[in-house]
C-alpha positions, 0 to 999 in steps of 0.5 A: 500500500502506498506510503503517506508520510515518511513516518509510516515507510518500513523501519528498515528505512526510517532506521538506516537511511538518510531523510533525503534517501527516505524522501526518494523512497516513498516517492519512488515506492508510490510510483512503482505502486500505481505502475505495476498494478497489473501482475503482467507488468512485474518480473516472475511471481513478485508481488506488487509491494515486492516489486515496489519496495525493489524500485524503491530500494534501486531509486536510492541507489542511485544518489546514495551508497552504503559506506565502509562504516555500514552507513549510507552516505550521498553520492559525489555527482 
């Protein structure tokens, strides 16, 4: 189910990325939730909230990084 405010993203998230990377999250897990809707546009047998989490989970990935320091730290553009 789509997120409203971070607050209510998975604590997994709250817990370990930056507020900035938690933003991306949620704007990218909402979007992920309306485009893949229909299970023929999803990979294998993954769910709908499987598939929008790994977008999610991918959309930060691509600003931020985790660190030696077990930290997720920004990205040098």
């Amino acid at each position: 189910m789509p997120y409203k405010q971070l607050g209510d993203l998975p604590d997994s998230v709250r817990d370990n990325v930056p507020r900035h990377a938690q933003e991306i999250y949620l704007e990218a897990f909402n979007s992920a939730w309306d485009q893949y809707a229909d299970p023929d546009e999803r990979r294998g047998d993954a769910s709908r909230e499987e598939t929008a989490h790994r977008v999610a989970c991918a959309a930060v990935k691509q600003k931020y990084e985790k660190g030696d320091d077990g930290r997720w730290h920004r990205k040098d553009d």
